[in-house]
C-alpha positions as CSV (number, residue, x, y, z in Angstrom):
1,X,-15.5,-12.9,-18.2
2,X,-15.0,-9.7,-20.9
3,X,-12.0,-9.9,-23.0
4,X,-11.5,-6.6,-21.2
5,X,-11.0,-7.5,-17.3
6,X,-12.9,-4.3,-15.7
7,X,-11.1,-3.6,-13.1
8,X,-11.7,-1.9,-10.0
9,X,-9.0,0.1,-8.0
10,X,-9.3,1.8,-4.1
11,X,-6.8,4.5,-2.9
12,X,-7.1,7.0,-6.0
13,X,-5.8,10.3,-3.6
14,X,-3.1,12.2,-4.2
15,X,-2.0,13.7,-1.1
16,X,1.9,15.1,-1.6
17,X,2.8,13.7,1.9
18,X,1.1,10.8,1.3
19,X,-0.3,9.5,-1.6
20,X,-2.5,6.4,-2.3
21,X,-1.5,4.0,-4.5
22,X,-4.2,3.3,-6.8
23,X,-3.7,6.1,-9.4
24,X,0.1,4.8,-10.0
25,X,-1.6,1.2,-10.0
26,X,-4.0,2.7,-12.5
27,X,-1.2,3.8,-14.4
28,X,0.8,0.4,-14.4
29,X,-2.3,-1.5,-15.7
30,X,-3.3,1.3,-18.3
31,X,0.2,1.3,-19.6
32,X,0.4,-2.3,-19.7
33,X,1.4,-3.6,-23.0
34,X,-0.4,-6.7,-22.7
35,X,-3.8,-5.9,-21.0
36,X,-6.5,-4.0,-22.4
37,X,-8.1,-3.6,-19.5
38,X,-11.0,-0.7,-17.9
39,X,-10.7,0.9,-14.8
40,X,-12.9,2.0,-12.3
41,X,-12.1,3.8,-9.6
42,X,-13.2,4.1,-6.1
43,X,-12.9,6.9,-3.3
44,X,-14.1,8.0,-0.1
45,X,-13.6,11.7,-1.1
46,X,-15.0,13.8,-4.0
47,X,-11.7,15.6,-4.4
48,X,-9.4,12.3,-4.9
49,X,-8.1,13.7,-7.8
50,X,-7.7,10.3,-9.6
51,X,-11.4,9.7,-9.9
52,X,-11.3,12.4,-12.5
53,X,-8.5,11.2,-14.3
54,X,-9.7,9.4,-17.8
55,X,-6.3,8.4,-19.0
56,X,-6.2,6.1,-15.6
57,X,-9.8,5.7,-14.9
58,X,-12.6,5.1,-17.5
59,X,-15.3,6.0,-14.4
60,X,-15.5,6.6,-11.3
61,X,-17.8,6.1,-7.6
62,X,-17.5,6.9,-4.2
63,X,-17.6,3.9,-2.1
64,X,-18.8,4.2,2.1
65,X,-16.0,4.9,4.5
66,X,-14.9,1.0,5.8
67,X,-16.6,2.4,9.3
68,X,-20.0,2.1,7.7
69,X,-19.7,-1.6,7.8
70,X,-19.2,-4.5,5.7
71,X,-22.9,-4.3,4.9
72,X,-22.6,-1.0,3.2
73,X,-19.5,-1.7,1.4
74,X,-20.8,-5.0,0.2
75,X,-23.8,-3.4,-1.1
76,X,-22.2,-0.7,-3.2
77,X,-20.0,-2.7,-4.7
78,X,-22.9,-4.8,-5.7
79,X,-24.4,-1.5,-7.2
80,X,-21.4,-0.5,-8.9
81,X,-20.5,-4.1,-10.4
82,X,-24.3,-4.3,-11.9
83,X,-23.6,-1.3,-14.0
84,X,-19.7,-2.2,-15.0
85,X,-19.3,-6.1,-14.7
86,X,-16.4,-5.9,-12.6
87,X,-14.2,-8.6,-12.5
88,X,-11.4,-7.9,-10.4
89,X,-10.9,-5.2,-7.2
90,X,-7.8,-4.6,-6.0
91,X,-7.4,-2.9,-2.7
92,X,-5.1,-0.1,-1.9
93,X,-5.7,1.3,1.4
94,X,-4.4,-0.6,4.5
95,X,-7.7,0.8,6.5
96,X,-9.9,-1.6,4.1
97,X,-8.4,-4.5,3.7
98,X,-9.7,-6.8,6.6
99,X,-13.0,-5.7,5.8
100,X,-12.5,-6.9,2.1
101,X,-11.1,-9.8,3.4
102,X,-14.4,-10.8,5.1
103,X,-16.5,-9.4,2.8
104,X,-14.9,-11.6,0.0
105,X,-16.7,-14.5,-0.3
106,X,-19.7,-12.3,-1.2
107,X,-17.8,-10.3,-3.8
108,X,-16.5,-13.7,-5.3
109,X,-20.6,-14.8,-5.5
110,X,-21.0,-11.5,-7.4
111,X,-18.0,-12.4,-10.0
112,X,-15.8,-10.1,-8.5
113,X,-12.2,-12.0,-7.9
114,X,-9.5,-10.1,-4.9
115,X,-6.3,-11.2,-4.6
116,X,-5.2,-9.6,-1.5
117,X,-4.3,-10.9,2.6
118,X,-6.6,-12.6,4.4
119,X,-7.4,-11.8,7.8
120,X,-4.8,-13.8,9.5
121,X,-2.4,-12.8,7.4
122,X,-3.3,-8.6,8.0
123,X,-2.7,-8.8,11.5
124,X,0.1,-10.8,11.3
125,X,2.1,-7.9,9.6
126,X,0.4,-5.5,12.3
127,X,3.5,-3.2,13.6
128,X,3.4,-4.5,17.4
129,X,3.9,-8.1,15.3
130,X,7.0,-6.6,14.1
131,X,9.5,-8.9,16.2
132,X,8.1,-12.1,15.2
133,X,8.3,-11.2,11.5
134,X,11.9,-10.1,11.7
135,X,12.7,-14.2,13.5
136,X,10.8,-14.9,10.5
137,X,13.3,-13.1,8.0
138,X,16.5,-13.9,9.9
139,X,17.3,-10.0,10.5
140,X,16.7,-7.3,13.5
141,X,13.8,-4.9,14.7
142,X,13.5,-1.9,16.6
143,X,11.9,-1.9,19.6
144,X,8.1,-1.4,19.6
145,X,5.5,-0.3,22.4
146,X,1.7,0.1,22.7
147,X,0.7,2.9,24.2
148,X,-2.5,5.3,25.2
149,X,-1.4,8.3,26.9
150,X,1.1,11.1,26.3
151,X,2.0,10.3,30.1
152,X,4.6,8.2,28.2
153,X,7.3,10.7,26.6
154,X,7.6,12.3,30.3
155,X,8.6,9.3,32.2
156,X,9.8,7.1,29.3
157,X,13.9,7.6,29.9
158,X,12.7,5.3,33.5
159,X,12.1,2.3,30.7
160,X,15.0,2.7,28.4
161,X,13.4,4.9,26.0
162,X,15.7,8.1,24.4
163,X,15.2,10.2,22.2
164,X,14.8,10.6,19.3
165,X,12.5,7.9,18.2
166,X,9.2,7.3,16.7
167,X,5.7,8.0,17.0
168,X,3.9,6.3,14.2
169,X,0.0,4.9,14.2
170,X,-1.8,1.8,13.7
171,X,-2.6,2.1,10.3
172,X,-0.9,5.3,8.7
173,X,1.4,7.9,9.7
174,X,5.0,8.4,11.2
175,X,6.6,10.9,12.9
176,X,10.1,10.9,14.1
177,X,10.3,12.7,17.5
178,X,13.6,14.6,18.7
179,X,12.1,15.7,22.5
180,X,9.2,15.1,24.8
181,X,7.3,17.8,23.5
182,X,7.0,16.8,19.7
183,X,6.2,13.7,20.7
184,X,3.5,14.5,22.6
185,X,2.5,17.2,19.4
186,X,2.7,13.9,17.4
187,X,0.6,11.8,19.4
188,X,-2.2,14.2,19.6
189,X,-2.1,14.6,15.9
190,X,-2.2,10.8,15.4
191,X,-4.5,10.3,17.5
192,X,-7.0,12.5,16.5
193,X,-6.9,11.1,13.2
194,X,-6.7,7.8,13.6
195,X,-7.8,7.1,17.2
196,X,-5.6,4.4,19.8
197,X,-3.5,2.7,20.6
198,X,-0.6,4.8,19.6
199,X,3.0,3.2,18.9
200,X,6.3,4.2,19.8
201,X,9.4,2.9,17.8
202,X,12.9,2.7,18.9
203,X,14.5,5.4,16.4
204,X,17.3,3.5,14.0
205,X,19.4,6.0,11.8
206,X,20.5,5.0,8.6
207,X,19.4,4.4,5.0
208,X,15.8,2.9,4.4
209,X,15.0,0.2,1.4
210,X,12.3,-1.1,0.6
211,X,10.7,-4.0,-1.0
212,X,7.4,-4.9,-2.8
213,X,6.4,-7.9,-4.5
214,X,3.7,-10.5,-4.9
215,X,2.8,-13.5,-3.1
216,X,0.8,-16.1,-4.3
217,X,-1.0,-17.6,-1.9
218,X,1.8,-21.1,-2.4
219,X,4.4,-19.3,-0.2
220,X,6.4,-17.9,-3.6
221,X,7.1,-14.6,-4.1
222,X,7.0,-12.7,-7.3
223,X,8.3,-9.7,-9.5
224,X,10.3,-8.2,-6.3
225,X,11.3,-4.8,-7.0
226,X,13.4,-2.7,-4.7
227,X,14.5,0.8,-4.6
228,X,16.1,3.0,-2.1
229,X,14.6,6.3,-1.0
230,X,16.5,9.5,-2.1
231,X,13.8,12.2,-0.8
232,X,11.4,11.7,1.8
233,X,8.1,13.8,3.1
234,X,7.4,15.1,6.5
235,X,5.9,12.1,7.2
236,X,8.6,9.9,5.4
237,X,6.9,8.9,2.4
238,X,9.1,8.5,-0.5
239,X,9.5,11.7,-2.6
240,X,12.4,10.3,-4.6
241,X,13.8,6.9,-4.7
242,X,16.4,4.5,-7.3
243,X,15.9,1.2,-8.2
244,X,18.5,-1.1,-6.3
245,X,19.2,-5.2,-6.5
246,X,19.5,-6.1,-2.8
247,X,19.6,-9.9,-2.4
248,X,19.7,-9.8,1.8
249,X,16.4,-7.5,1.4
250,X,15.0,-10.0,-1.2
251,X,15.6,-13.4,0.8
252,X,14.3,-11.5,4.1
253,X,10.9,-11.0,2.3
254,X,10.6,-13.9,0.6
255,X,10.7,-16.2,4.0
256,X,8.5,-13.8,5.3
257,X,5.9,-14.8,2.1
258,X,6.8,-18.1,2.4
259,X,6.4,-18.3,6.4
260,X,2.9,-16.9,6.4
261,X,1.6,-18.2,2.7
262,X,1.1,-14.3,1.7
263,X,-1.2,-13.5,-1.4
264,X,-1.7,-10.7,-3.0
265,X,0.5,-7.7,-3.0
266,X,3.0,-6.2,0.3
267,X,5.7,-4.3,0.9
268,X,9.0,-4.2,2.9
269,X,10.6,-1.5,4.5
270,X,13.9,-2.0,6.2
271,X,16.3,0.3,7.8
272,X,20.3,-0.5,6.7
273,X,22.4,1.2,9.9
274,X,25.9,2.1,9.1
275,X,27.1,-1.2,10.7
276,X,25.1,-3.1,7.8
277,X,22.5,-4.4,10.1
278,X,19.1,-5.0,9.0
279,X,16.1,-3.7,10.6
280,X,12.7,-4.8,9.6
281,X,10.7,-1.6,9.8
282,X,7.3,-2.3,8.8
283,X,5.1,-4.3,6.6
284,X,2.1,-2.8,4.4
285,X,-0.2,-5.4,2.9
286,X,-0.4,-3.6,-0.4
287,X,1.2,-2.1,-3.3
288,X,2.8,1.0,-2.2
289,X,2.4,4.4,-3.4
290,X,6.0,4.4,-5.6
291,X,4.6,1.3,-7.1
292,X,4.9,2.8,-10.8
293,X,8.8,1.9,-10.4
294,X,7.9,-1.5,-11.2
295,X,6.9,-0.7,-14.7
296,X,10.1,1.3,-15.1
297,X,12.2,-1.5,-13.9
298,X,10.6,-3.7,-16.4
299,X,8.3,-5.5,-13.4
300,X,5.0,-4.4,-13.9
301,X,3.7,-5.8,-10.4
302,X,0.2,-4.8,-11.1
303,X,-0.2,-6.3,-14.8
304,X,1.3,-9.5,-12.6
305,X,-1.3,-9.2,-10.3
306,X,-4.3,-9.2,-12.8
307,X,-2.8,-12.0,-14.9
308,X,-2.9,-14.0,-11.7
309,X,-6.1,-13.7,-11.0
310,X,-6.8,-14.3,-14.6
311,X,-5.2,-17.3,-14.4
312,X,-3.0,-16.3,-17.2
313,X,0.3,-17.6,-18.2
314,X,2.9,-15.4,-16.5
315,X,6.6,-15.3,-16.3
316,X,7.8,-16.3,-13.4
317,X,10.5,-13.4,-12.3
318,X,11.6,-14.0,-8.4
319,X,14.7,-14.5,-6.7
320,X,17.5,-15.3,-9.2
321,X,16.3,-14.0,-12.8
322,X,18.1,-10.3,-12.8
323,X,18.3,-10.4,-16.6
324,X,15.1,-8.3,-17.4
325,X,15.6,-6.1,-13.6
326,X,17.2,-2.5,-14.0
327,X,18.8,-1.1,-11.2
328,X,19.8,2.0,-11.1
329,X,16.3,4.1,-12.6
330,X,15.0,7.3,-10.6
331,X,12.0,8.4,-9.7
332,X,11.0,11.7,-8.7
333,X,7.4,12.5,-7.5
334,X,5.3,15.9,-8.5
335,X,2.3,17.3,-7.9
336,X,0.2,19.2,-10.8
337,X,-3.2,20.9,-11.3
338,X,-5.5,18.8,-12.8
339,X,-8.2,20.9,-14.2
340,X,-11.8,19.6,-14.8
341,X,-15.6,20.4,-16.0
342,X,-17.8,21.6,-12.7
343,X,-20.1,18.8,-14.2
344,X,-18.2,15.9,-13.5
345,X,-17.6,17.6,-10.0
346,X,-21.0,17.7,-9.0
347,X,-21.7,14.7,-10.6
348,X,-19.6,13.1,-8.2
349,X,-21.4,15.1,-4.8
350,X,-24.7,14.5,-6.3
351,X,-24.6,10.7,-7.6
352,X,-21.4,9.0,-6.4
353,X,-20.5,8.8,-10.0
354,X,-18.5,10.4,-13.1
355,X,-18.1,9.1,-16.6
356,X,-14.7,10.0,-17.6
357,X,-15.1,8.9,-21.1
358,X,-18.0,11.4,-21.7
């Protein structure tokens, strides 16, 4: 292995309503006191505006949608890791993780090490899981439904469903519904972008916190960092957030890592009604997208992460260390222009590449 771990990083979009992760993982690992490490990033879309970014990637490739197969992926990655000896991949897109997770026995024969969920372990944080992970953790859910048809939000008051609640998808987005007719506007939308089943959650006002950490694969959880959101999205993506200490949010997720063994990165969001009751919310199997926090809170989650897979000596920073944790630091999310040569554009349409270096 290089003294330079190459590493490779999914998810480098930037949509304002909903960004990826990868570019603020980019950013954790770049800014990393302690590695010295190259990136390389990977997209789906020639506009991700990450894959252009040299201060958090040194080069960049389009990868094949996860639709085209495991095959496909499989064999890029080979491709790409012949060129740039990559040694570690870390996933940051919930739509590609089980097909990494089969796939990585192969990447491992090709010297590429993932620490991320297995299979098992993806769908047991699926959202119609939810209730079985919140008797894990000891606190509440809301109530959760399947469904395929808009039928639903006309007859639903006959099965103890009111308004407003919530119309979210499998995978990604969440809309919170105040009458029969946005929620039908919602499901379409889902829908159409992310295909069926749909789900419908039992609305719970109050204050949302989240959680992300590491697991390591032993049932311990690491470096967990927590913040509370201050300014949300349409789609209820955090726009703002501050770094709390919440030790009932902190021993929920870490018998939920312990319970299920979890490796690699997830988060926790939980919804905190004005009666103090805890609802678990939903579970991603991945850094989030505020994941830069952790290097302002002085828990670089993604440094962690690489010197795990290194097999590196790490500190060990989990339920009861609050020395080095600061509570109490903002973050506030912007979008910019980022302005770049039309050669490294059509680099990207033409070849699947760019050299950010050059």
């Amino acid at each position: 292995m290089s003294p330079a771990p190459v590493i490779a990083i999914t998810g480098m979009n930037a949509k304002p309503d909903n960004p990826g992760p990868g570019m603020a993982v980019a950013r954790c690992i770049k800014e990393s006191a302690e590695l010295k490490a190259k990136i390389i990033g990977l997209s789906y879309d020639v506009l991700d505006p990450g894959m252009y970014r040299s201060e958090y990637a040194d080069a960049s490739y389009l990868i094949p949608y996860p639709s085209s197969g495991e095959d496909a992926l499989c064999s890029r990655l080979e491709q790409i890791s012949a060129l740039e000896k990559i040694d570690i991949l870390i996933p940051c897109l919930d739509a590609e993780l089980k097909t990494i997770a089969r796939i990585k026995p192969r990447l491992e024969a090709l010297g590429i090490k993932v620490l991320s969920p297995n299979e098992e372990q993806i769908d047991l944080r699926a959202k119609d899981n939810l209730p079985r992970l919140a008797q894990m953790a000891g606190i509440k859910t809301p109530a959760v439904t399947k469904i395929t048809s808009a039928d639903f939000f006309h007859t639903c008051h006959k099965h103890g469903w009111g308004f407003p609640m919530v119309v979210k998808g499998v995978f990604y987005d969440a809309y919170i519904a105040h009458s029969p007719a946005e929620a039908v506007g919602a499901f379409h939308k889902i829908a159409l972008e992310w295909g069926y089943p749909i789900l419908v959650q039992e609305f719970i006002s109050g204050e949302e916190v989240n959680l992300t950490a590491l697991g390591d694969g032993k049932g311990n959880m690491l470096g967990a960092v927590m913040m509370k959101k201050r300014a949300i999205t349409d789609k209820g993506k955090a726009w703002a957030g501050i770094s709390i200490a919440d030790k009932r949010l902190e021993n929920a997720a870490s018998k939920i890592v312990e319970a299920s063994n979890w490796q690699g990165a997830l988060e926790v969001e939980v919804m905190v009604d004005k009666n103090n009751n805890y609802y678990l919310i939903e579970i991603n199997p991945r850094f989030p997208a505020w994941i830069y926090l952790s290097r302002g809170v002085g828990r670089n989650l993604p440094e962690l992460l690489v010197n795990l897979v290194l097999n590196e000596e790490y500190e060990d920073k989990t339920t009861t260390n609050y020395s080095d944790y600061k509570s109490g630091v903002l973050f506030i999310r912007y979008a910019e222009e980022l302005i770049l040569d039309l050669e490294k554009f059509e680099s990207m349409i033409m070849h699947g590449f760019t050299n950010n270096l050059s």
